[in-house]
N, CA, C and O atoms as CSV, one atom per row, in Angstrom:
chain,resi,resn,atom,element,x,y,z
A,1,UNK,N,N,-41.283,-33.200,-0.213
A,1,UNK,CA,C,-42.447,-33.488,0.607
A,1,UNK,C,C,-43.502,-34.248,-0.195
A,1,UNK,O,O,-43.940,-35.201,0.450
A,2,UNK,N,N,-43.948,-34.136,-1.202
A,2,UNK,CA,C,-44.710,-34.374,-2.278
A,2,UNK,C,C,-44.494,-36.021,-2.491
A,2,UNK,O,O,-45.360,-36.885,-2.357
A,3,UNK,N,N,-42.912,-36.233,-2.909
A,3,UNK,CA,C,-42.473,-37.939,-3.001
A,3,UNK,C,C,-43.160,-38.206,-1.432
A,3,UNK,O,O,-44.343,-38.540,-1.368
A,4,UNK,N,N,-42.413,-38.051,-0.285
A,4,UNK,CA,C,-43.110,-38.862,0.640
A,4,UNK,C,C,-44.881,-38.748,1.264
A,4,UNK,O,O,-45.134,-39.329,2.319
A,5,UNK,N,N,-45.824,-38.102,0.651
A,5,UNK,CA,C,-46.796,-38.029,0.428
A,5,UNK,C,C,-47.048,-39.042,0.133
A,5,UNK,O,O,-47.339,-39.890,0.975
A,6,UNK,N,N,-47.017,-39.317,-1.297
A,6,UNK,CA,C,-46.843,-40.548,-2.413
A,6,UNK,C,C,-46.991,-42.179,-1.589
A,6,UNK,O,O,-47.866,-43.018,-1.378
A,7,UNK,N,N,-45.704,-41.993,-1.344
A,7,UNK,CA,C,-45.251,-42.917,-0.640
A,7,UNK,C,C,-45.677,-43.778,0.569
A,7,UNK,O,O,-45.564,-44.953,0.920
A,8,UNK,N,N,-46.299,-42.478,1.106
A,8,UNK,CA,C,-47.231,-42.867,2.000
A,8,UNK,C,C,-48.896,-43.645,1.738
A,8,UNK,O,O,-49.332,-44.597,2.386
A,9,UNK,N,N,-49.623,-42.899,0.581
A,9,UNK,CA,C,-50.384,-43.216,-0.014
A,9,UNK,C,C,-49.723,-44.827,-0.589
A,9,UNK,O,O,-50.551,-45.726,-0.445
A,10,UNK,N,N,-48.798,-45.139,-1.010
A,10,UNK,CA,C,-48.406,-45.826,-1.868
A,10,UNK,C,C,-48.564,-47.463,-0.738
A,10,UNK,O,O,-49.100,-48.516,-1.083
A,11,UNK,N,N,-48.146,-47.269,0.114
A,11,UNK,CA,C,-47.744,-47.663,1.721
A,11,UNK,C,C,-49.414,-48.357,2.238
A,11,UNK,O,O,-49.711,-49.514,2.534
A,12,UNK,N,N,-50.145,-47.277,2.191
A,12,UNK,CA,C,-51.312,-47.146,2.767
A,12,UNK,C,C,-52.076,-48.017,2.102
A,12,UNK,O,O,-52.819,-48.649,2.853
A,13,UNK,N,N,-52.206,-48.409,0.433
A,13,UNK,CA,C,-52.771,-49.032,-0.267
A,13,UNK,C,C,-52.557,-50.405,-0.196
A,13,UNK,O,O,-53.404,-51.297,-0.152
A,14,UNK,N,N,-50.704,-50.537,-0.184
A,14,UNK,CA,C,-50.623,-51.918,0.172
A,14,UNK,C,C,-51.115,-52.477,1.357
A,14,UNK,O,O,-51.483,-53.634,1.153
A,15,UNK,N,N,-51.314,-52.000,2.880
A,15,UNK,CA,C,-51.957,-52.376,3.583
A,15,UNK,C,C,-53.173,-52.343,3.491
A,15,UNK,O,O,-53.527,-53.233,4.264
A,16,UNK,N,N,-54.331,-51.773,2.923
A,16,UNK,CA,C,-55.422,-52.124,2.613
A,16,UNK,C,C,-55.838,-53.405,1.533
A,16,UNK,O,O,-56.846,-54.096,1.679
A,17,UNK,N,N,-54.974,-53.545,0.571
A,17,UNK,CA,C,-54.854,-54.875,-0.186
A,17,UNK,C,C,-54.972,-56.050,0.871
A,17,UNK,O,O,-55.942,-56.778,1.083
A,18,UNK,N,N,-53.247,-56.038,1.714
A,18,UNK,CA,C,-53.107,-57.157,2.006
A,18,UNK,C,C,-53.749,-57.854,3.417
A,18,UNK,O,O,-53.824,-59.001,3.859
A,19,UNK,N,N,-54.204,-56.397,3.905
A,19,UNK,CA,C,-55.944,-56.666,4.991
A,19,UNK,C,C,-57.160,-57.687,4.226
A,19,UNK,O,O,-57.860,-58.548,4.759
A,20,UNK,N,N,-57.126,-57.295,2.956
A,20,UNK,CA,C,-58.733,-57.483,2.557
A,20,UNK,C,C,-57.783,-59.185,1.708
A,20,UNK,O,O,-58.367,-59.970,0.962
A,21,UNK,N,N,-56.749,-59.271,2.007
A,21,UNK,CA,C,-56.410,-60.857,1.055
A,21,UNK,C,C,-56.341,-61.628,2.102
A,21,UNK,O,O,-56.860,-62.742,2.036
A,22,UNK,N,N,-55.782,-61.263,3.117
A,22,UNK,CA,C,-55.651,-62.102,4.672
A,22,UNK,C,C,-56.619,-62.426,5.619
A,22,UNK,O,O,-56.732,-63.433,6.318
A,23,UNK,N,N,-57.438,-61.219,5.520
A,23,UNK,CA,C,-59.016,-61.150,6.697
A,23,UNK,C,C,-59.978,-61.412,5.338
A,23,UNK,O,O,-60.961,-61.939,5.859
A,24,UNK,N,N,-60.218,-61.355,4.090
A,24,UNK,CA,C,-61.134,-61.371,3.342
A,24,UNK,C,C,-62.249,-60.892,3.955
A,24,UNK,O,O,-63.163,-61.707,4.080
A,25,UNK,N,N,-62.438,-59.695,4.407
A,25,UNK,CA,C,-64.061,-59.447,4.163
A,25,UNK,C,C,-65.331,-59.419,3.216
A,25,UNK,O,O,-65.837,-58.383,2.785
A,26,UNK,N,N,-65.883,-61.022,2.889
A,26,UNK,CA,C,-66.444,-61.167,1.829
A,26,UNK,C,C,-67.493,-60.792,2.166
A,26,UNK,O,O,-68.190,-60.341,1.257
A,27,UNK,N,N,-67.817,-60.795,2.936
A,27,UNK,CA,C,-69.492,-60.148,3.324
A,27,UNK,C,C,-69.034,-58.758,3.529
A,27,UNK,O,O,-67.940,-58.243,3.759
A,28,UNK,N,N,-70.419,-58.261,3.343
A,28,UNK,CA,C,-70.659,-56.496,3.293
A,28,UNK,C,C,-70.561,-56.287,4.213
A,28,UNK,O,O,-71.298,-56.816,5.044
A,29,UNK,N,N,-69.227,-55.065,4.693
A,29,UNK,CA,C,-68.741,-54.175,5.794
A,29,UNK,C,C,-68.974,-53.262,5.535
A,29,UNK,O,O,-69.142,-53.029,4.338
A,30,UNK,N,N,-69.098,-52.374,6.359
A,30,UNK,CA,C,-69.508,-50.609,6.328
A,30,UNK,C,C,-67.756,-50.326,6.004
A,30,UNK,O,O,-66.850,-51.160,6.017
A,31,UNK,N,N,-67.698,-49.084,5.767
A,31,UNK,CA,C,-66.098,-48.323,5.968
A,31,UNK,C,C,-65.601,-48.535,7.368
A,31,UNK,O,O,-64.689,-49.295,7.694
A,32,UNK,N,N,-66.397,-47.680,8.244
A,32,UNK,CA,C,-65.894,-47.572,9.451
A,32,UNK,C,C,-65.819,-49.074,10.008
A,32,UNK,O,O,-64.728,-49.343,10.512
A,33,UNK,N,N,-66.635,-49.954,10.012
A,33,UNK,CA,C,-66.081,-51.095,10.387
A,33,UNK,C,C,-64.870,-52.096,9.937
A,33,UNK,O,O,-64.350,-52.977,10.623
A,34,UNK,N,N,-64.585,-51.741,8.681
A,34,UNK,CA,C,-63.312,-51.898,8.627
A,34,UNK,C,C,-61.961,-51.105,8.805
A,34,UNK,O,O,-60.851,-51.635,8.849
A,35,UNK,N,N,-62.193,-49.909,8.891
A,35,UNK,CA,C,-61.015,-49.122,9.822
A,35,UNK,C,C,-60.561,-49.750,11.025
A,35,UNK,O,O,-59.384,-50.025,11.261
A,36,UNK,N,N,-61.838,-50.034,12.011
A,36,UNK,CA,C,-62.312,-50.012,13.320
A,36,UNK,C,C,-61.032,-51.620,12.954
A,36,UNK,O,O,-59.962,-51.665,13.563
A,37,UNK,N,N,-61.255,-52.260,12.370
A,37,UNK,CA,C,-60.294,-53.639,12.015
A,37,UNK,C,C,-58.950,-53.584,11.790
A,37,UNK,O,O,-57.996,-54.137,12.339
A,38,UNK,N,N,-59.070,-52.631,10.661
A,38,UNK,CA,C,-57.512,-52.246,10.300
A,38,UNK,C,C,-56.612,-51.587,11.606
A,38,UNK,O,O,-55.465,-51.836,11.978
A,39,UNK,N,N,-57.652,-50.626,12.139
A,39,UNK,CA,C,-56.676,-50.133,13.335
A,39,UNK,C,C,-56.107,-51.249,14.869
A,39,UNK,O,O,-55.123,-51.397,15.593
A,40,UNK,N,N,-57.479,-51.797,14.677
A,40,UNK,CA,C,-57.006,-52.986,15.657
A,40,UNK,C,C,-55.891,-54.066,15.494
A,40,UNK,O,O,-55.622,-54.875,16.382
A,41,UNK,N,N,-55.283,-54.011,14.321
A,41,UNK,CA,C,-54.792,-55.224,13.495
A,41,UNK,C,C,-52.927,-54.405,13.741
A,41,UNK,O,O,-51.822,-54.924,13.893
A,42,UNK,N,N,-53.300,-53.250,13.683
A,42,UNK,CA,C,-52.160,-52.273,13.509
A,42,UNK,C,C,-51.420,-52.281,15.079
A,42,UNK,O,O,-50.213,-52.480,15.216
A,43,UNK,N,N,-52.337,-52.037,16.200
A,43,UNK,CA,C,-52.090,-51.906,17.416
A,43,UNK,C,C,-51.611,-53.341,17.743
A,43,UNK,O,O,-50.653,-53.469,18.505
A,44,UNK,N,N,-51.915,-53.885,17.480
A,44,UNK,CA,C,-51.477,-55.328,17.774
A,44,UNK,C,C,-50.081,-55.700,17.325
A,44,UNK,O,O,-49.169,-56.082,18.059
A,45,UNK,N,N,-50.049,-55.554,16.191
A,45,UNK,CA,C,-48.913,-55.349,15.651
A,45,UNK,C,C,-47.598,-54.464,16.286
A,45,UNK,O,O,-46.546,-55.048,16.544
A,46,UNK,N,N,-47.687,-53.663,16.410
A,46,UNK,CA,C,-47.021,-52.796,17.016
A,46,UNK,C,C,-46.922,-52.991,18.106
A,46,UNK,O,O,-45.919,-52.482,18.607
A,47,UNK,N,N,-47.702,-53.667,18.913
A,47,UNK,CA,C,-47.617,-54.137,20.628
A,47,UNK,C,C,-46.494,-55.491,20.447
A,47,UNK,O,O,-46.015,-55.928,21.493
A,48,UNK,N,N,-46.197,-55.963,19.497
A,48,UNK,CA,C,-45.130,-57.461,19.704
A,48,UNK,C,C,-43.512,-56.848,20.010
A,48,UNK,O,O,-42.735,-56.020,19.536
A,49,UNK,N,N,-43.569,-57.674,20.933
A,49,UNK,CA,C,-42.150,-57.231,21.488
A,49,UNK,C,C,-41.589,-58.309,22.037
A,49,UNK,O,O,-42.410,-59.193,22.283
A,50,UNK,N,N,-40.071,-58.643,22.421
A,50,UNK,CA,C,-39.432,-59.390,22.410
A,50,UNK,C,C,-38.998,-59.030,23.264
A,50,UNK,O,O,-38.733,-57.832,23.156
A,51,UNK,N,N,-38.553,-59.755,24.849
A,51,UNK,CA,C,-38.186,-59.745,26.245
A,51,UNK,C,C,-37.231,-60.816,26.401
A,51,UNK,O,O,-37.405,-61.913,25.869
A,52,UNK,N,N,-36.109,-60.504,27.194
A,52,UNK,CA,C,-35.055,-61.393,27.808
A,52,UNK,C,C,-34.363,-61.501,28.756
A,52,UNK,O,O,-33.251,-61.029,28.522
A,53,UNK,N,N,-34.487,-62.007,30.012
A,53,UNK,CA,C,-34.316,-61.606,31.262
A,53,UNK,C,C,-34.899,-62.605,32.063
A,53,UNK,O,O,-35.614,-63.526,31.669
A,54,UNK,N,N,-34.381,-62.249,33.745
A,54,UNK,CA,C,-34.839,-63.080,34.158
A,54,UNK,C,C,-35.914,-62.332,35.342
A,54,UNK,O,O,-35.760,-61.167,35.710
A,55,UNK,N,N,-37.013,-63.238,35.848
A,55,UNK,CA,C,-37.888,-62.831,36.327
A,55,UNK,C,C,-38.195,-62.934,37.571
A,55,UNK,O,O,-38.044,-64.141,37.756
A,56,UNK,N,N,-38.626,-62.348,38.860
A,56,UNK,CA,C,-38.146,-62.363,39.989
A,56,UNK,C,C,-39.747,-62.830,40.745
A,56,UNK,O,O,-40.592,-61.990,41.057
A,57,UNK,N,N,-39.897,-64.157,40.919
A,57,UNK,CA,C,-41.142,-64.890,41.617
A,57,UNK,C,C,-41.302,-64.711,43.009
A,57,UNK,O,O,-40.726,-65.351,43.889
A,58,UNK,N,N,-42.057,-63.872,43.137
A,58,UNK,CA,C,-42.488,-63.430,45.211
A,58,UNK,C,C,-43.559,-64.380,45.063
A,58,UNK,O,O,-44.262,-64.809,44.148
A,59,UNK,N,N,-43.377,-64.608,46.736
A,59,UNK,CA,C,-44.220,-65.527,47.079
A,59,UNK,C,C,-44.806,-64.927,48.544
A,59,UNK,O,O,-44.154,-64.262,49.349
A,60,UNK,N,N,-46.606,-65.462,48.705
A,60,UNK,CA,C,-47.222,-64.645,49.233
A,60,UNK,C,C,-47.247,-64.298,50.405
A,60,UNK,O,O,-47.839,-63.269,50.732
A,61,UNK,N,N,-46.602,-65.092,51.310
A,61,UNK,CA,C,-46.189,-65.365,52.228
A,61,UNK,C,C,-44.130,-65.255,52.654
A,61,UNK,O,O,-43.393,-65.727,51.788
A,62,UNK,N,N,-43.590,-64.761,53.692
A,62,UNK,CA,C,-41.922,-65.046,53.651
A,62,UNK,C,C,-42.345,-66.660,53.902
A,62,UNK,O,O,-43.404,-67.167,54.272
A,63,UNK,N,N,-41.168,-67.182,53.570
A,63,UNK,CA,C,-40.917,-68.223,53.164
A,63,UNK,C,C,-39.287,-69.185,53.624
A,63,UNK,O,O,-38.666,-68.404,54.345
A,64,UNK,N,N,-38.680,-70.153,53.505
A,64,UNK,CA,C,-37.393,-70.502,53.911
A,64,UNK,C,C,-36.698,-69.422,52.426
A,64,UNK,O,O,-35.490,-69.321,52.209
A,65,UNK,N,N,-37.344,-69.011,51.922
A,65,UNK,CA,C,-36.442,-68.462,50.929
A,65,UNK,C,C,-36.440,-67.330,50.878
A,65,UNK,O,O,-35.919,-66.711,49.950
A,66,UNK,N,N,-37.057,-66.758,51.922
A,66,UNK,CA,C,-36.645,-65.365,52.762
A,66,UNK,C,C,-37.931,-64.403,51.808
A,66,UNK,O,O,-38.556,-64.920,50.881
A,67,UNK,N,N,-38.082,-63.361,52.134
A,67,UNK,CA,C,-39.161,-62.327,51.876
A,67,UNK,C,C,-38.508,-61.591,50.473
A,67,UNK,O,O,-38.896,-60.427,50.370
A,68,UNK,N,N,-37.805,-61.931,49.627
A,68,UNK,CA,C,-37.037,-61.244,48.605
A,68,UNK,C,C,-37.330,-61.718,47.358
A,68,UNK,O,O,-37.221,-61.137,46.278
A,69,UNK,N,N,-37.849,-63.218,47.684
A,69,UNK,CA,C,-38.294,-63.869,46.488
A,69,UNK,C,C,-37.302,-64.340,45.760
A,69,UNK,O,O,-36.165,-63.890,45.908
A,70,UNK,N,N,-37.603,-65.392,44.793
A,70,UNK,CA,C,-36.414,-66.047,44.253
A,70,UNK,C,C,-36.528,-65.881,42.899
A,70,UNK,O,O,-37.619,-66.149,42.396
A,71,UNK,N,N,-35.380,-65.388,42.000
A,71,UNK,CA,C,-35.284,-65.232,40.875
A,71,UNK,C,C,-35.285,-66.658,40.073
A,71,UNK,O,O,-34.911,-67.799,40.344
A,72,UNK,N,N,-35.821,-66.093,39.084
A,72,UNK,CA,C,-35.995,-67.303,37.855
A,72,UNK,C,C,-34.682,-67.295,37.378
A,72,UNK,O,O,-33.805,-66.514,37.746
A,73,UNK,N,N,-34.531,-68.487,36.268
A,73,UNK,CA,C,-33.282,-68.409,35.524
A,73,UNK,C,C,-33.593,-67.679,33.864
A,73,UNK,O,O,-34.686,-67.675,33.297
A,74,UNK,N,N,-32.378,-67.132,33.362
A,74,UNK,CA,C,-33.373,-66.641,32.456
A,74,UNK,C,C,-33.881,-67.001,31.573
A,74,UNK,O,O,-33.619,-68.177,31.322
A,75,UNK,N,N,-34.912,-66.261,30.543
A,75,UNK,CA,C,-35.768,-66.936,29.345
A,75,UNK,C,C,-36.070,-65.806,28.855
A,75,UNK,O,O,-35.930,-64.673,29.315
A,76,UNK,N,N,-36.565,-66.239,27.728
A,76,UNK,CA,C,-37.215,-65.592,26.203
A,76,UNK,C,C,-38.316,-65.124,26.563
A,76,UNK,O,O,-38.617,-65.491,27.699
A,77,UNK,N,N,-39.148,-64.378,26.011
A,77,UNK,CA,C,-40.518,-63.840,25.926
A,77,UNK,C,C,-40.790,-63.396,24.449
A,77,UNK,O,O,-39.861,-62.694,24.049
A,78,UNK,N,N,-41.643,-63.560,23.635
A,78,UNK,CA,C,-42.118,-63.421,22.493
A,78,UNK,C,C,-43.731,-62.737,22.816
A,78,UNK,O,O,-44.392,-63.450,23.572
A,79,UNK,N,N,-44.131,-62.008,22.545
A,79,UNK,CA,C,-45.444,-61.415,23.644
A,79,UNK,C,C,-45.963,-60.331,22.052
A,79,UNK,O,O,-45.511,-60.076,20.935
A,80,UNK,N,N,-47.160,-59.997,22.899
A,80,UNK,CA,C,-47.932,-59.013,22.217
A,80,UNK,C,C,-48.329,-58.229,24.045
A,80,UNK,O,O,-48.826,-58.837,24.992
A,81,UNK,N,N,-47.980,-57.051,24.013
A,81,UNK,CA,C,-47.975,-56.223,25.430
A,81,UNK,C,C,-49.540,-55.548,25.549
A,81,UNK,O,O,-49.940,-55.342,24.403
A,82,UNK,N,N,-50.111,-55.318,26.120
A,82,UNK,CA,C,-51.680,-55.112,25.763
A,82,UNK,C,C,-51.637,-53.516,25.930
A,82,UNK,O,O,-52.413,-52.788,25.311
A,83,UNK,N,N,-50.645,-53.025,26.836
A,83,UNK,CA,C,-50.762,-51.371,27.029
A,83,UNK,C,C,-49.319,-51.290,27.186
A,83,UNK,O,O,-48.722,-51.458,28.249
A,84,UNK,N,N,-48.751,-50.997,25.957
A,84,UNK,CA,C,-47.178,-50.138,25.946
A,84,UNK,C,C,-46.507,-49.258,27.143
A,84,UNK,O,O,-45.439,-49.241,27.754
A,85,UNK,N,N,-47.714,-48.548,27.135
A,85,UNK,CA,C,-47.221,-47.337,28.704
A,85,UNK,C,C,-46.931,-47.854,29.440
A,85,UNK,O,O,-45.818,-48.009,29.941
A,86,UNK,N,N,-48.577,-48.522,29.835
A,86,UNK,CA,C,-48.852,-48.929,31.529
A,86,UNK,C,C,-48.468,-50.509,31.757
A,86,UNK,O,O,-48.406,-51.042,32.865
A,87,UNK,N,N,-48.218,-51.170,30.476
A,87,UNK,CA,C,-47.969,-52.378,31.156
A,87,UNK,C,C,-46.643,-53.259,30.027
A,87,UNK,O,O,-46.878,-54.194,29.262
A,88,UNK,N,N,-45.539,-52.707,30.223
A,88,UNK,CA,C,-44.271,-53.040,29.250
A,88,UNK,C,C,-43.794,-54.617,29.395
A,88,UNK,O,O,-42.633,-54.909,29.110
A,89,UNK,N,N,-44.554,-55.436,29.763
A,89,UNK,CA,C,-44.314,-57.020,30.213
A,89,UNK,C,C,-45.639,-57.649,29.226
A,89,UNK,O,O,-46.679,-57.095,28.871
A,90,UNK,N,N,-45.274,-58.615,29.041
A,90,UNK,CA,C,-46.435,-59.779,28.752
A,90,UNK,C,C,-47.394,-60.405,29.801
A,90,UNK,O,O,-47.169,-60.295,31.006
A,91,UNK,N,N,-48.175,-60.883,29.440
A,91,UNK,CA,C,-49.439,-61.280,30.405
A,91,UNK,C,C,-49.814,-62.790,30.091
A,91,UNK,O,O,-49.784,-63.070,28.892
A,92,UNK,N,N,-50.013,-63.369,30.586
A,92,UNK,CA,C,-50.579,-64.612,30.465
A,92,UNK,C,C,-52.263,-64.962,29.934
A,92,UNK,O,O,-52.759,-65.682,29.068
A,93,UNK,N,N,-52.748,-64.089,30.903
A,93,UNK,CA,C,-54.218,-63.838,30.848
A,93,UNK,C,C,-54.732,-63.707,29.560
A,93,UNK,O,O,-55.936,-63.872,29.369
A,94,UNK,N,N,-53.616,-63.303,28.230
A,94,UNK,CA,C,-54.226,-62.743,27.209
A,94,UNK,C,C,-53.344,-63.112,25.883
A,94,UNK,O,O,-53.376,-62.590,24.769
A,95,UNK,N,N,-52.546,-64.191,26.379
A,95,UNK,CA,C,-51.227,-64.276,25.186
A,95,UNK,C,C,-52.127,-65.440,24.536
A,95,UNK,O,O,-51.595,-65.685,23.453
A,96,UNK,N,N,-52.919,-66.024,24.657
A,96,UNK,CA,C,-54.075,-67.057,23.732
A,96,UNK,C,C,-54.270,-65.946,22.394
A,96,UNK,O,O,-53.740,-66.123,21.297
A,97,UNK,N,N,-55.130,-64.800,22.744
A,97,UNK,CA,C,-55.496,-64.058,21.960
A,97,UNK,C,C,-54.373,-63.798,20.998
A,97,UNK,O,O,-54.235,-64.093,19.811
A,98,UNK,N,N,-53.573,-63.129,21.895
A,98,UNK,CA,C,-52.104,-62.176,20.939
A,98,UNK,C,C,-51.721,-63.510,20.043
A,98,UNK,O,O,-51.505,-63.364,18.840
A,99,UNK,N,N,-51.662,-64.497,20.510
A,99,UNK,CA,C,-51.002,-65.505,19.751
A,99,UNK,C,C,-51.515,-66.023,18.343
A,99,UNK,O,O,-51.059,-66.675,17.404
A,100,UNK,N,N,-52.561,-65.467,18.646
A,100,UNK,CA,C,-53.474,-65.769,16.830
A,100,UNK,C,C,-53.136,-64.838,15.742
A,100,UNK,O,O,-53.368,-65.037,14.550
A,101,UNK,N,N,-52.588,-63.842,16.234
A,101,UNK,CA,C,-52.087,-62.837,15.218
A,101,UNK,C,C,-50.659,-63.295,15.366
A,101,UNK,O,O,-50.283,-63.186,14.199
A,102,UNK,N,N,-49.916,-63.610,15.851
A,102,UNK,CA,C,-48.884,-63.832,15.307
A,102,UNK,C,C,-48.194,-65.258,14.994
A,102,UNK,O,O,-47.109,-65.305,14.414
């Protein structure tokens, strides 16, 4: 238990290094405002996910292409998901943002 303690600490340090070499906070931050960073940086991270499939386009109105909607052909998705739970797809509205982190 003790080694992975360590390890963890060990873990923990390198991500605080390679936060403060990448974001450089050269100006004076409080602690908590850089947690408040680190954790945001983390969630983000962890939100990238990779989608493949195809996607099924309704339209708002029935249509000659009947009320069932017509499937896409398929494609890739490379995404950052904004809520894991509630929303397991990518968004458009917000992939500008996600896209700067990755």
């Amino acid at each position: 238990m003790v080694l992975d303690v360590r390890h963890l600490h060990d873990k923990e340090n390198e991500i605080d290094d390679k936060f403060k070499k990448i974001f450089d906070p050269s100006y004076k931050l409080d602690y908590e405002s850089l947690e408040v960073g680190k954790a945001a940086i983390g969630n983000l991270l962890r939100a990238i996910r990779y989608f493949y499939g195809q996607s099924k386009i309704l339209y708002p109105q029935p249509s000659k292409h009947g009320s069932g909607g017509l499937i896409h052909w398929p494609a890739e998705l490379y995404t950052v998901v904004p809520s894991r739970p509630l929303f397991p797809r990518g968004f458009l509205w917000d992939e500008g943002f996600h896209q700067l982190l990755i």
